[in-house]
Each structure stands twice: as structure tokens, then as C-alpha cells.
Biopython code that builds the backbone (N, CA, C, O; Angstrom):
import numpy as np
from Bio.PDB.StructureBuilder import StructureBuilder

atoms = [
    (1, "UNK", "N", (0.833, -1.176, 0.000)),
    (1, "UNK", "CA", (0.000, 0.000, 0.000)),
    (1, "UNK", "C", (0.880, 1.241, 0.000)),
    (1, "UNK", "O", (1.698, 1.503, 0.882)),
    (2, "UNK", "N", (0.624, 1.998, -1.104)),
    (2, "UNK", "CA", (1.529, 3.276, -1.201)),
    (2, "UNK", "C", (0.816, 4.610, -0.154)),
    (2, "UNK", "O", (-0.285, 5.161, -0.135)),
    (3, "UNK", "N", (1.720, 4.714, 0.421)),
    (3, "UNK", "CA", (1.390, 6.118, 1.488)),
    (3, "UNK", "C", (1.689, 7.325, 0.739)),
    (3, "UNK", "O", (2.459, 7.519, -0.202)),
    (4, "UNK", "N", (0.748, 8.245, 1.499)),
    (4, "UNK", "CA", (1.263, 9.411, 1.194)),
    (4, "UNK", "C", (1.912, 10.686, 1.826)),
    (4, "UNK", "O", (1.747, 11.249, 2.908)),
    (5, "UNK", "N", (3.153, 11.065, 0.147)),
    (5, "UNK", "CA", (4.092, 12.096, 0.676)),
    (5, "UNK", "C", (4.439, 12.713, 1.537)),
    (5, "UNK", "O", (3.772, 13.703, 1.236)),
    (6, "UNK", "N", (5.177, 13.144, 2.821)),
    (6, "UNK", "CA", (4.874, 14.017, 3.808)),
    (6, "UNK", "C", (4.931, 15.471, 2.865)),
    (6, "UNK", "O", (4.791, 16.422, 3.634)),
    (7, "UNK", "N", (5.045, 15.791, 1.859)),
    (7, "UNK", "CA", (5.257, 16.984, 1.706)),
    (7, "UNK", "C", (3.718, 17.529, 1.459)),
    (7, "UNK", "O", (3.303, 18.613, 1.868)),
    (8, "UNK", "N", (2.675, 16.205, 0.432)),
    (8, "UNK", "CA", (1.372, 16.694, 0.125)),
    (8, "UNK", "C", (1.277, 16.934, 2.137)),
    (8, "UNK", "O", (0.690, 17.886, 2.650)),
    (9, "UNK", "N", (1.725, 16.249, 2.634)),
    (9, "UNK", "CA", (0.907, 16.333, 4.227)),
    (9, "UNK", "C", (1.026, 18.028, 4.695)),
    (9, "UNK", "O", (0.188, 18.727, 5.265)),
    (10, "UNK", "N", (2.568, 18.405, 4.153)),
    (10, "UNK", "CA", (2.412, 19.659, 4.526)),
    (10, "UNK", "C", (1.670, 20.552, 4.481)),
    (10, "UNK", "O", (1.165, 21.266, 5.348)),
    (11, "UNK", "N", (1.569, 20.485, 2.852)),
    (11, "UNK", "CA", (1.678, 21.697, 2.415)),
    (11, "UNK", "C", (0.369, 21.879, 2.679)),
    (11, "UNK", "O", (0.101, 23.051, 2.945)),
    (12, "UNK", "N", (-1.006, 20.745, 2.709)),
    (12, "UNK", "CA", (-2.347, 20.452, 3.100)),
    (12, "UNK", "C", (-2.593, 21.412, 4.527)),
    (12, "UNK", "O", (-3.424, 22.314, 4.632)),
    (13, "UNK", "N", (-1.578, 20.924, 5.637)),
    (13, "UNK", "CA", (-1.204, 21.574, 6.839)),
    (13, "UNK", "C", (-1.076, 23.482, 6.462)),
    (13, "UNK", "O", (-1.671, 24.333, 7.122)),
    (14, "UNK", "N", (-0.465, 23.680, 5.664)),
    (14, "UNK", "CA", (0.309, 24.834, 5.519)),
    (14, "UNK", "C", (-1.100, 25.940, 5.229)),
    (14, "UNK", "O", (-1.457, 27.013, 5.715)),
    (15, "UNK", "N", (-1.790, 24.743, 3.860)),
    (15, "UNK", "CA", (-3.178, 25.872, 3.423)),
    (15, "UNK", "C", (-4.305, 25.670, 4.567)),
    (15, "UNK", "O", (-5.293, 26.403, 4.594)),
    (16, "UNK", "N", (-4.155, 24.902, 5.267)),
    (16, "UNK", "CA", (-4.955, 25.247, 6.176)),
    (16, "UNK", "C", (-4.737, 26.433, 7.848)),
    (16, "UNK", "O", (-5.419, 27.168, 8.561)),
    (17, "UNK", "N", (-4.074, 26.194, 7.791)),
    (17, "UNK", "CA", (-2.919, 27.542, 8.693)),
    (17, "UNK", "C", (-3.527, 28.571, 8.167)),
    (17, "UNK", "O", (-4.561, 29.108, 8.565)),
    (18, "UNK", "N", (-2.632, 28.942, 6.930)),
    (18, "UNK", "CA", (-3.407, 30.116, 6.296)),
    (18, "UNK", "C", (-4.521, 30.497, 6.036)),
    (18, "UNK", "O", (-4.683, 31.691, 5.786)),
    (19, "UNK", "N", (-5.669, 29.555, 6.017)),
    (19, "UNK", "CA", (-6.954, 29.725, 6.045)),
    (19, "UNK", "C", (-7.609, 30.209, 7.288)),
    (19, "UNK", "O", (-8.522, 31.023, 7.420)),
    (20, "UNK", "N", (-6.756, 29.339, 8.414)),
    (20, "UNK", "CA", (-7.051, 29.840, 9.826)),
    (20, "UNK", "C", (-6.662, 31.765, 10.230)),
    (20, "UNK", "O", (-7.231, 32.555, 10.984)),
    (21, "UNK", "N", (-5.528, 31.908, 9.367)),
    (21, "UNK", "CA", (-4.780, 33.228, 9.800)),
    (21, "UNK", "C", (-6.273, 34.156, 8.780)),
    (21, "UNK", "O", (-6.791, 35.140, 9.308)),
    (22, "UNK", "N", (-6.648, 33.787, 7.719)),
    (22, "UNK", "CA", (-7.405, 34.547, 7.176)),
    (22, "UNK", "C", (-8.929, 34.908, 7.680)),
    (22, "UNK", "O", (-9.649, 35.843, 7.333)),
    (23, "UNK", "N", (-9.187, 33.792, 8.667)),
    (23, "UNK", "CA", (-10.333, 33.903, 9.478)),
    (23, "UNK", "C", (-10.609, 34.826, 10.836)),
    (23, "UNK", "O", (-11.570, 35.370, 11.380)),
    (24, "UNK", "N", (-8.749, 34.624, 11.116)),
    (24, "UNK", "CA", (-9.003, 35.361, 12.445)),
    (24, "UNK", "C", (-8.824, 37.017, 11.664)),
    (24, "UNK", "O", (-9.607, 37.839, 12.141)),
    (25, "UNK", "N", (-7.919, 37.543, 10.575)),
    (25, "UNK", "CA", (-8.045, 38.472, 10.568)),
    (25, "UNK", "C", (-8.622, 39.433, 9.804)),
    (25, "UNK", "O", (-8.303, 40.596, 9.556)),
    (26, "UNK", "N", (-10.114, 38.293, 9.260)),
    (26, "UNK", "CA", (-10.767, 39.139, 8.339)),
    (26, "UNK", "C", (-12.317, 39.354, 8.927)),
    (26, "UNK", "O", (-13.036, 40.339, 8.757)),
    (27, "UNK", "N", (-12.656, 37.944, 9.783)),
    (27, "UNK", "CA", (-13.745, 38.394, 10.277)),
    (27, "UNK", "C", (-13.929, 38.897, 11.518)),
    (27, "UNK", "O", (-13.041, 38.855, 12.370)),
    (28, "UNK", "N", (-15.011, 39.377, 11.706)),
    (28, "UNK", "CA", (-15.631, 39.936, 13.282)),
    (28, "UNK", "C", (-16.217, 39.410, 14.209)),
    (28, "UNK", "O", (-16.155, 39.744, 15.393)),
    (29, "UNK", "N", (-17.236, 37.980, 13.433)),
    (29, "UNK", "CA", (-17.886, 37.060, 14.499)),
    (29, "UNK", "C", (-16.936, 36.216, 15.337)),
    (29, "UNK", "O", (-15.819, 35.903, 14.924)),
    (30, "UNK", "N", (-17.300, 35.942, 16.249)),
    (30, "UNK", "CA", (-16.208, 35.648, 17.309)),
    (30, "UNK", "C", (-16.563, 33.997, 17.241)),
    (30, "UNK", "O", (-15.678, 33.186, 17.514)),
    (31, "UNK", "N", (-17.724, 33.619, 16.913)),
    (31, "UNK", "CA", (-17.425, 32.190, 16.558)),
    (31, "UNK", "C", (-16.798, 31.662, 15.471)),
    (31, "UNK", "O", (-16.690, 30.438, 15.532)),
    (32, "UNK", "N", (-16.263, 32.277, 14.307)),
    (32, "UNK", "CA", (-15.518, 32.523, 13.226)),
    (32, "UNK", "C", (-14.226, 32.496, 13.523)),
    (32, "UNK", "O", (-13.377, 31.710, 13.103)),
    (33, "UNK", "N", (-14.061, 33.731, 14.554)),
    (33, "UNK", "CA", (-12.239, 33.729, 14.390)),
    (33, "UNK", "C", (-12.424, 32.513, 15.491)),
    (33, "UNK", "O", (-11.614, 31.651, 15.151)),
    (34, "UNK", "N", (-13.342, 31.946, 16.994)),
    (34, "UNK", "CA", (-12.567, 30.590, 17.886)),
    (34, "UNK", "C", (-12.437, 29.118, 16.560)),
    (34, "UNK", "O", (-11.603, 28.214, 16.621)),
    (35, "UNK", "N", (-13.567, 29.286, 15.414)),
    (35, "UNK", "CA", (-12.760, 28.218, 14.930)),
    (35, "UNK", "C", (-12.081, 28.191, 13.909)),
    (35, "UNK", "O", (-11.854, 27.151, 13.291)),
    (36, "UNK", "N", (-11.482, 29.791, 13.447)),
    (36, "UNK", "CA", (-10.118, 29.384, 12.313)),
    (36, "UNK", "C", (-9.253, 29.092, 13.803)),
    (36, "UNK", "O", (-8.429, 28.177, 13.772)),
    (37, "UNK", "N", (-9.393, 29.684, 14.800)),
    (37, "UNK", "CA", (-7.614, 29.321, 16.346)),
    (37, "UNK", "C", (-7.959, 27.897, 15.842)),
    (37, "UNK", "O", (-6.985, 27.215, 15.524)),
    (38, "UNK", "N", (-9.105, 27.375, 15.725)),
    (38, "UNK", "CA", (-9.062, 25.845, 15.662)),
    (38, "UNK", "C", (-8.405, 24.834, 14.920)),
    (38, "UNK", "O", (-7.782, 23.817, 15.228)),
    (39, "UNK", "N", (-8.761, 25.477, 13.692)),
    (39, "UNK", "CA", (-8.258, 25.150, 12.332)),
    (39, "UNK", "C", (-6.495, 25.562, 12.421)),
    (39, "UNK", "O", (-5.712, 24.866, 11.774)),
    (40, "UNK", "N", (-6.092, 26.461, 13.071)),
    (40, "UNK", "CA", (-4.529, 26.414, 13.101)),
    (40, "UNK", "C", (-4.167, 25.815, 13.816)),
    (40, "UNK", "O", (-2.958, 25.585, 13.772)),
    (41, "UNK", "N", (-4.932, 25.234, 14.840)),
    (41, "UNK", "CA", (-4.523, 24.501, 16.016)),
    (41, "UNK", "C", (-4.556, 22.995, 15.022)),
    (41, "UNK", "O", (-3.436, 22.509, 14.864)),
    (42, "UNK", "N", (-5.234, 22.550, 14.633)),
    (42, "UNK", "CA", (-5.332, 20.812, 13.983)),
    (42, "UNK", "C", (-4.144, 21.316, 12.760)),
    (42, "UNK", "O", (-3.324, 20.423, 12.544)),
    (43, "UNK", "N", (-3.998, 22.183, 12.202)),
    (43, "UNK", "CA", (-2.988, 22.408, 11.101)),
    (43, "UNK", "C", (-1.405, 21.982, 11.883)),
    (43, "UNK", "O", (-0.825, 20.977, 11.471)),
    (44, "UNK", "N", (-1.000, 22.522, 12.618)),
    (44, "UNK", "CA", (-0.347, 22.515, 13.282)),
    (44, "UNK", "C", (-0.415, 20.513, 14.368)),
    (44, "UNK", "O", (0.449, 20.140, 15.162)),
    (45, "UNK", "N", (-0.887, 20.213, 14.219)),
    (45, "UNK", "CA", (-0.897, 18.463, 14.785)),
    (45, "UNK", "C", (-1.047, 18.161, 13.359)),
    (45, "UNK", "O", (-0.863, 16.962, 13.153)),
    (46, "UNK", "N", (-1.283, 18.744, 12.443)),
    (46, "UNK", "CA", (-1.314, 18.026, 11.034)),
    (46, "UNK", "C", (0.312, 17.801, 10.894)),
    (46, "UNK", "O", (0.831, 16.699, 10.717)),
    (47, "UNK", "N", (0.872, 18.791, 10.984)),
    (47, "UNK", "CA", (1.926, 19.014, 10.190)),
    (47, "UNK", "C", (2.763, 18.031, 11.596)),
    (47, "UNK", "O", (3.492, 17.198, 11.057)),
    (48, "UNK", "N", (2.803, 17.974, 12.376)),
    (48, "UNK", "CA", (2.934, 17.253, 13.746)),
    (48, "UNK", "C", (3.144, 15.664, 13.750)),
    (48, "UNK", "O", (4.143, 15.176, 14.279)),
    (49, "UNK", "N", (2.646, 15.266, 13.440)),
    (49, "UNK", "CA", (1.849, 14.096, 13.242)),
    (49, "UNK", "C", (2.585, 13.326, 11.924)),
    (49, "UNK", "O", (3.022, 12.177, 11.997)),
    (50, "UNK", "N", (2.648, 14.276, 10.545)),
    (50, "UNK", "CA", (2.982, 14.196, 9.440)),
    (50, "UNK", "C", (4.697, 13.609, 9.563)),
    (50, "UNK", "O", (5.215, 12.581, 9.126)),
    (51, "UNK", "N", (5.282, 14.793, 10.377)),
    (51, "UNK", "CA", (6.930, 14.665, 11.032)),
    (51, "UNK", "C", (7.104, 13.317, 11.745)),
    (51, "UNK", "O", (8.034, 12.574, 11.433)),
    (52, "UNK", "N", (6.238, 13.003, 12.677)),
    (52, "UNK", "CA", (6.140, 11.401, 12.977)),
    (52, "UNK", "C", (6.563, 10.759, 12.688)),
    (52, "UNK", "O", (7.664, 10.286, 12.969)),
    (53, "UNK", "N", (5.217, 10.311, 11.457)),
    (53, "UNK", "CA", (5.189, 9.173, 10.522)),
    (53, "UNK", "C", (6.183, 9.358, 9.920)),
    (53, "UNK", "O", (6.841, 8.323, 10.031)),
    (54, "UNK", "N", (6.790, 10.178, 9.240)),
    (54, "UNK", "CA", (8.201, 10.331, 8.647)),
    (54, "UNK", "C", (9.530, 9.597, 9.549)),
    (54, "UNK", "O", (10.146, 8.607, 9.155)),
    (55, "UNK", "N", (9.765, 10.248, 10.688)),
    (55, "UNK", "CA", (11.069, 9.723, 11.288)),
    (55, "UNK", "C", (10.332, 8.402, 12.257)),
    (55, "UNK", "O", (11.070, 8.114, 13.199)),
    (56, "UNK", "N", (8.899, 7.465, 12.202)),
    (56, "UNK", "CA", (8.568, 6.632, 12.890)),
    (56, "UNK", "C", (8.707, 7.219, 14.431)),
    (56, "UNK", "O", (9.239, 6.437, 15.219)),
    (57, "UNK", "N", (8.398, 8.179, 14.823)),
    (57, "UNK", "CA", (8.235, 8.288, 16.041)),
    (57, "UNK", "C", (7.198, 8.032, 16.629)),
    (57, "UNK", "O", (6.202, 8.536, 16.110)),
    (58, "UNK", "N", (6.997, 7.311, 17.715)),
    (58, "UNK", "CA", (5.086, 7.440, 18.630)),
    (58, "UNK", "C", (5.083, 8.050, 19.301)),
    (58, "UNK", "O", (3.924, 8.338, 19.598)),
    (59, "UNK", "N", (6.345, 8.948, 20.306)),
    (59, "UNK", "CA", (6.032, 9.417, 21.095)),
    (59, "UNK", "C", (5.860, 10.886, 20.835)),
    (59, "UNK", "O", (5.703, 11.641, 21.795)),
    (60, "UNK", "N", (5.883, 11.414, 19.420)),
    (60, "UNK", "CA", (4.949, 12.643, 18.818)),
    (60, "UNK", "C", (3.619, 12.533, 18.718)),
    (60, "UNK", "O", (2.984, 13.586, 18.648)),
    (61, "UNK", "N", (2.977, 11.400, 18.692)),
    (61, "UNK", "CA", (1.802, 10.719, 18.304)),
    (61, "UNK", "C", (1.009, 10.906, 20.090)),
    (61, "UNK", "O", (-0.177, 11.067, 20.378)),
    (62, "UNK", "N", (1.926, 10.828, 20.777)),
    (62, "UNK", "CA", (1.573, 10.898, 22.284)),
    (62, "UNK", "C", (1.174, 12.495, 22.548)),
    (62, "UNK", "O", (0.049, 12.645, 23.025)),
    (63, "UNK", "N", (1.860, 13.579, 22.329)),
    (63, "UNK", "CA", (2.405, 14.640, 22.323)),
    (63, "UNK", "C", (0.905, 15.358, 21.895)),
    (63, "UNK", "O", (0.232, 16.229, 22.447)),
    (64, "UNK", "N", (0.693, 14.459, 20.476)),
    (64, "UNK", "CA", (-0.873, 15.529, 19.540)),
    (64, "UNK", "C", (-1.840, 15.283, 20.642)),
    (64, "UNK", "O", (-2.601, 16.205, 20.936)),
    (65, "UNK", "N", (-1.929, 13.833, 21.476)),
    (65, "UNK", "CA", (-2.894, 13.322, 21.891)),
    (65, "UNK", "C", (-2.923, 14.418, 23.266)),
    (65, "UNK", "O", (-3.998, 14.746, 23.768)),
    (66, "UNK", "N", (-2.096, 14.735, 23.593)),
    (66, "UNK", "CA", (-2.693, 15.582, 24.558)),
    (66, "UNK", "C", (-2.700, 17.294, 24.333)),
    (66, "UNK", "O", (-3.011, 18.093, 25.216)),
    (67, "UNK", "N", (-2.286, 17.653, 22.950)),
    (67, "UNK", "CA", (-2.748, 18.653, 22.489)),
    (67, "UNK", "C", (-4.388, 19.111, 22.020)),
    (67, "UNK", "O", (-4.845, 20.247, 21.896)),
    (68, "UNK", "N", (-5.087, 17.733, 21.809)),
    (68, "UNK", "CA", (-6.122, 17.510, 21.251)),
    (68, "UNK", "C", (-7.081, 17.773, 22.524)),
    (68, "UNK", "O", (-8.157, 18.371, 22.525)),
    (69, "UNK", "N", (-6.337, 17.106, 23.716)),
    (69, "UNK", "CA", (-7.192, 17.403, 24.780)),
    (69, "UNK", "C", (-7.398, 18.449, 25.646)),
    (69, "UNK", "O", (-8.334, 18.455, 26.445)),
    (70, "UNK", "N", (-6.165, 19.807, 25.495)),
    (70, "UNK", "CA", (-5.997, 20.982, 26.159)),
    (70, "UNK", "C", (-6.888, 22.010, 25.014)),
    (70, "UNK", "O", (-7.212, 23.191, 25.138)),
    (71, "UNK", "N", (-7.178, 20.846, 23.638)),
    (71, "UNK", "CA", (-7.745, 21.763, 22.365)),
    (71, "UNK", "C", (-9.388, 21.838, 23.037)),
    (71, "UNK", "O", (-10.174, 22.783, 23.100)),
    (72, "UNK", "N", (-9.520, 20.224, 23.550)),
    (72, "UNK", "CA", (-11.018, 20.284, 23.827)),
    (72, "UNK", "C", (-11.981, 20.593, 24.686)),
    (72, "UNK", "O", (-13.197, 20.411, 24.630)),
    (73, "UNK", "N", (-10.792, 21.445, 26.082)),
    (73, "UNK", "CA", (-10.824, 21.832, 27.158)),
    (73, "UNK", "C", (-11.196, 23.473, 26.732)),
    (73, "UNK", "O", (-12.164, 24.137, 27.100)),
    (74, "UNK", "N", (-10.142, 23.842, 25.884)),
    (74, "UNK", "CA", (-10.173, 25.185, 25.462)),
    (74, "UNK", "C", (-11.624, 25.765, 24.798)),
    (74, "UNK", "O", (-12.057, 26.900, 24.998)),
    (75, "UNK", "N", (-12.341, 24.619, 23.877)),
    (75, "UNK", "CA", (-13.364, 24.873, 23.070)),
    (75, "UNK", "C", (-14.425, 24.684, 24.216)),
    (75, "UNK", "O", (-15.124, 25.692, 24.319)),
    (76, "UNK", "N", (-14.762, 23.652, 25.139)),
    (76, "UNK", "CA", (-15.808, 24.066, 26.384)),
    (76, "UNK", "C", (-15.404, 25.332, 27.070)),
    (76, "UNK", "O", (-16.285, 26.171, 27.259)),
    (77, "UNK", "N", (-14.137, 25.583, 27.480)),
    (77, "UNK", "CA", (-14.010, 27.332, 28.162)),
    (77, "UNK", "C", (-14.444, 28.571, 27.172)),
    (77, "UNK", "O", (-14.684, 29.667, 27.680)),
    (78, "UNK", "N", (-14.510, 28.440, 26.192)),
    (78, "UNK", "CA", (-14.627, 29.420, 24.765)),
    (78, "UNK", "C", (-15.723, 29.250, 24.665)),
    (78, "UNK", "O", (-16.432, 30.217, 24.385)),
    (79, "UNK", "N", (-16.250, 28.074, 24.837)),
    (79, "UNK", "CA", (-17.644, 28.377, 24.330)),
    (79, "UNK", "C", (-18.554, 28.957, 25.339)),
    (79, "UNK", "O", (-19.389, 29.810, 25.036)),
    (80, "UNK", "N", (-18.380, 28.444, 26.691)),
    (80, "UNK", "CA", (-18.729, 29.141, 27.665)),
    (80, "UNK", "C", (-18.892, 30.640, 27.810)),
    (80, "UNK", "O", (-19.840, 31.264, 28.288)),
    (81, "UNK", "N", (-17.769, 31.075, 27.296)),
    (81, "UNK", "CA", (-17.188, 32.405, 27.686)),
    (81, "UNK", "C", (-18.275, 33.086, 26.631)),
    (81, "UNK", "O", (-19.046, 33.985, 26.967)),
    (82, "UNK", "N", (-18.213, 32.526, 25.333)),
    (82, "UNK", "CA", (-19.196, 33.489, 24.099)),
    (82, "UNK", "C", (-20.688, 33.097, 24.523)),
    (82, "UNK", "O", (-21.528, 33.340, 23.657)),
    (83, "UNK", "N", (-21.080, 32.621, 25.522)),
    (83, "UNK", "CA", (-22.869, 31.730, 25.533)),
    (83, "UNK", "C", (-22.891, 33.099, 26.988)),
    (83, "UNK", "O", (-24.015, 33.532, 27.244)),
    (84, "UNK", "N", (-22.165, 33.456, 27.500)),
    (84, "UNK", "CA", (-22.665, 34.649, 28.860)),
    (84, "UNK", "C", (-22.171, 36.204, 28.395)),
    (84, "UNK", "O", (-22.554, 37.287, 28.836)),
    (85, "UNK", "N", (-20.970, 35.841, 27.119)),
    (85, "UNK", "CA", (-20.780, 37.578, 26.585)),
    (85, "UNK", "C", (-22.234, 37.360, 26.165)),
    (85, "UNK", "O", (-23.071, 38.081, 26.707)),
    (86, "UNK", "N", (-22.676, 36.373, 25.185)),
    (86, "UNK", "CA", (-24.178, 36.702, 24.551)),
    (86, "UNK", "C", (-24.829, 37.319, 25.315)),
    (86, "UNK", "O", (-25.305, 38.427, 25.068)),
    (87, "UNK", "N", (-24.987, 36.559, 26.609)),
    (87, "UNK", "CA", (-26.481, 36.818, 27.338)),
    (87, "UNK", "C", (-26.126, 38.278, 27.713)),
    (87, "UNK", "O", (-27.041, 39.088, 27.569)),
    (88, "UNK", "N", (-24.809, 38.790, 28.221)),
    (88, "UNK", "CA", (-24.817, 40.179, 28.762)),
    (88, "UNK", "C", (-24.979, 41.354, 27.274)),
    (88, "UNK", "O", (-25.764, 42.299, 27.342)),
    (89, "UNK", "N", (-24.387, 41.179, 26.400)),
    (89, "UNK", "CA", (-24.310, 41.948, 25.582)),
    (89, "UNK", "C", (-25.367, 41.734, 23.808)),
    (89, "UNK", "O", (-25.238, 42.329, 22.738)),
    (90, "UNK", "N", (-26.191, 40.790, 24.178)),
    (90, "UNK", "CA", (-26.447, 40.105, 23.241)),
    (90, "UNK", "C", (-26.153, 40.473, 21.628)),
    (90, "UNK", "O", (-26.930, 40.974, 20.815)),
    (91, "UNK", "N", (-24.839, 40.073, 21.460)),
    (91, "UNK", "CA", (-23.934, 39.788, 20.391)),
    (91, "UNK", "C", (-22.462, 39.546, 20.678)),
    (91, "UNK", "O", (-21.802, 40.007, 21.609)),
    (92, "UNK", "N", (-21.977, 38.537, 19.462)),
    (92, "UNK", "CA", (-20.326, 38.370, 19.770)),
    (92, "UNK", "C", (-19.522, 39.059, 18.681)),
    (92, "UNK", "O", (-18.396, 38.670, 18.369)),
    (93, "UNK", "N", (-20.084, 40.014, 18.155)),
    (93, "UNK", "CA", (-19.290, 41.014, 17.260)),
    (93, "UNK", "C", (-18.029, 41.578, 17.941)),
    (93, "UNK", "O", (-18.214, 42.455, 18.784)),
    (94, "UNK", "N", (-16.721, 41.167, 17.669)),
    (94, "UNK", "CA", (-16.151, 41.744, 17.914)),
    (94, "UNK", "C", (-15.138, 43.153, 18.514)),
    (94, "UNK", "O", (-14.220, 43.555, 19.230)),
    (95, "UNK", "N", (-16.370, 43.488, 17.378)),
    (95, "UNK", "CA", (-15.883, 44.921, 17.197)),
    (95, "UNK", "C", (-16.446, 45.709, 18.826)),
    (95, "UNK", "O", (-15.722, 46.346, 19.591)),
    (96, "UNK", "N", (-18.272, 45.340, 19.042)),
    (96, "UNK", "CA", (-18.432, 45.513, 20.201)),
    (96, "UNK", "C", (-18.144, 45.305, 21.680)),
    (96, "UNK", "O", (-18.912, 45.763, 22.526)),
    (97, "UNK", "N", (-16.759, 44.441, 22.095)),
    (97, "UNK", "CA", (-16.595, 44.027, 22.877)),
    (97, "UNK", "C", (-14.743, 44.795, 22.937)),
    (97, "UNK", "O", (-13.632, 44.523, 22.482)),
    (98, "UNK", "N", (-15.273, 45.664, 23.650)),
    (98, "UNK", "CA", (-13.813, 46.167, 23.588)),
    (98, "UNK", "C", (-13.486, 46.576, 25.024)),
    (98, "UNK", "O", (-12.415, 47.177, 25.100)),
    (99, "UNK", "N", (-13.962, 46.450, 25.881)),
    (99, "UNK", "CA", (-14.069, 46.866, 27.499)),
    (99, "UNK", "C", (-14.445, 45.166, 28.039)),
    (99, "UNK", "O", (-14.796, 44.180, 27.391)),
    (100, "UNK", "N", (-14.187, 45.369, 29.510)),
    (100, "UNK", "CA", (-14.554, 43.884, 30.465)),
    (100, "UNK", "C", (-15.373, 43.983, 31.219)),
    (100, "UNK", "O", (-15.652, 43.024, 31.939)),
    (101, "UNK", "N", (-16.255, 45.563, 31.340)),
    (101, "UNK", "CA", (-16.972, 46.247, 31.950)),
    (101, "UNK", "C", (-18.109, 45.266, 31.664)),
    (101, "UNK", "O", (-18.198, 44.616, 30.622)),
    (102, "UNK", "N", (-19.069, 45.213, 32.803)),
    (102, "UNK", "CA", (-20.487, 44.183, 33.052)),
    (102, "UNK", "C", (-21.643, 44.998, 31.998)),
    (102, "UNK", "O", (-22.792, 44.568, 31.893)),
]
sb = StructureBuilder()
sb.init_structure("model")
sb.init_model(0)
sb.init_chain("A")
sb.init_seg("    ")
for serial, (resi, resn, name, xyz) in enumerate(atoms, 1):
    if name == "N":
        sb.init_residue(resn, " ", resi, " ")
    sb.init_atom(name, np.array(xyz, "f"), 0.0, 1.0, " ", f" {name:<3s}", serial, name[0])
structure = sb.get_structure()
């Protein structure tokens, strides 16, 4: 069974990065830019992961696994955090949230 390239792995990794960087700095909805952080965050275990399988390492493979889980910790605190800005301010526009004031 022929595998594939680490470089297609990259570069797959690479356009998705950049897709993430284009999310956080083009839009305003705040559920938009938490999941391009997301999308750079799995880009980044892409490209991770990719380095691995290349030099046969597992204990990088160990490494994503608990990146995945400080990822999924982060997305219940985030989401939290945008479900009570709602209720106080009802919207997550960016642009409106520029103070910490109640």
C-alpha cells in the first residue's frame, strides 16, 4: 500500500494555517475567528503528526494526543465564555466588545 508524501501532508497543513490566519483576521464574528484558532490549532498536529510518521516516532503521536485534549478543554471554556458575553451583551461582534466592563 503506497502512502502518502509528507510533503502533500504539509503543504495540506500549511493551506490550512493560512486559512485559519485569514479567518481570524478578516472576520468579526467571534465564533468565526474561535474556529479558524481551531483550524490552526489541527494544522499545526497536522503538520505534527505528518513529522512522525516520517522519522517513525510514537512518542509525537503521544504529544498531539494531549494537544487535542488541552484543544477540547479550550473549546468548552470558549464556548462558555461566548454563551454569557451573549447573554450580557447580546452579540459576539467583535468589534463591540472592547471593554470587560459588566
Amino acid at each position: 500500500m503506497d502512502s502518502i508524501p509528507v510533503s502533500y501532508l504539509l503543504a495540506l497543513s500549511a493551506v490550512l494555517f493560512v486559512l485559519g490566519i485569514l479567518g481570524v483576521l478578516l472576520k468579526r464574528n467571534a465564533l468565526v475567528v474561535f474556529m479558524s484558532l481551531e483550524l490552526m490549532l489541527n494544522s499545526g498536529n497536522l503538520a505534527f503528526i505528518s513529522f512522525a510518521r516520517s522519522f517513525e516516532a510514537i512518542s509525537a503521536q503521544v504529544v498531539v494526543f494531549f494537544v487535542m485534549t488541552v484543544a477540547a478543554a479550550e473549546v468548552a471554556i470558549g464556548l462558555a465564555l461566548m454563551v454569557e458575553i451573549f447573554r450580557t451583551k447580546h452579540s459576539i461582534d467583535l468589534d463591540q466588545m472592547n471593554s470587560l466592563k459588566g
